[in-house]
C-alpha positions, 0 to 999 in steps of 0.5 A: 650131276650134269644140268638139262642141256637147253636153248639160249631161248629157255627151251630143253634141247632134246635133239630133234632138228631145227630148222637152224641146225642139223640133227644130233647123232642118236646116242646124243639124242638118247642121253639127253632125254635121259638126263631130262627124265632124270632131272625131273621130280619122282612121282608116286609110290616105289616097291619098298614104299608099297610094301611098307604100306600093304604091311600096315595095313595088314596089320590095321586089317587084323588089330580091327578083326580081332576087336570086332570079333572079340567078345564085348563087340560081339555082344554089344551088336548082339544086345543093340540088334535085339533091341532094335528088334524089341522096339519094332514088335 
């Protein structure tokens, strides 16, 4: 894997011209901001990781809608709502 081209003082060389140097040609210039694109750490989610994570929570989505709608919730929160309602009148 070749390594980011730089400077002698530290600096990555990305082809624009110092006042020491004449300009690189622009293929030169193209192929060493790619290699420093490359060299750099990925950032953030790819497509097979978003999908893997829209399908979780999917299936999260439909474990959660079949106990909320399953009959022991639905008669919990019917029973607490009648009391509450009980307390106030």
């Amino acid at each position: 894997m070749p390594t980011t081209p730089s400077t002698p003082t530290g600096r990555i060389d990305t082809g624009e011209p110092d006042a020491d140097r004449p300009p690189l040609p622009r293929r030169t210039v193209l192929g060493r901001r790619w290699a420093l694109v490359r060299g750099t750490a990925e950032a953030g989610m790819s497509t097979a990781e978003y999908a893997v994570g829209t399908v979780a929570a999917c299936a999260f989505a439909a474990v959660l809608y079949r106990v909320v709608t399953g009959g022991s919730v639905v008669s919990g929160l019917t029973d607490l709502v009648e009391s509450a309602l009980a307390t106030l009148s």
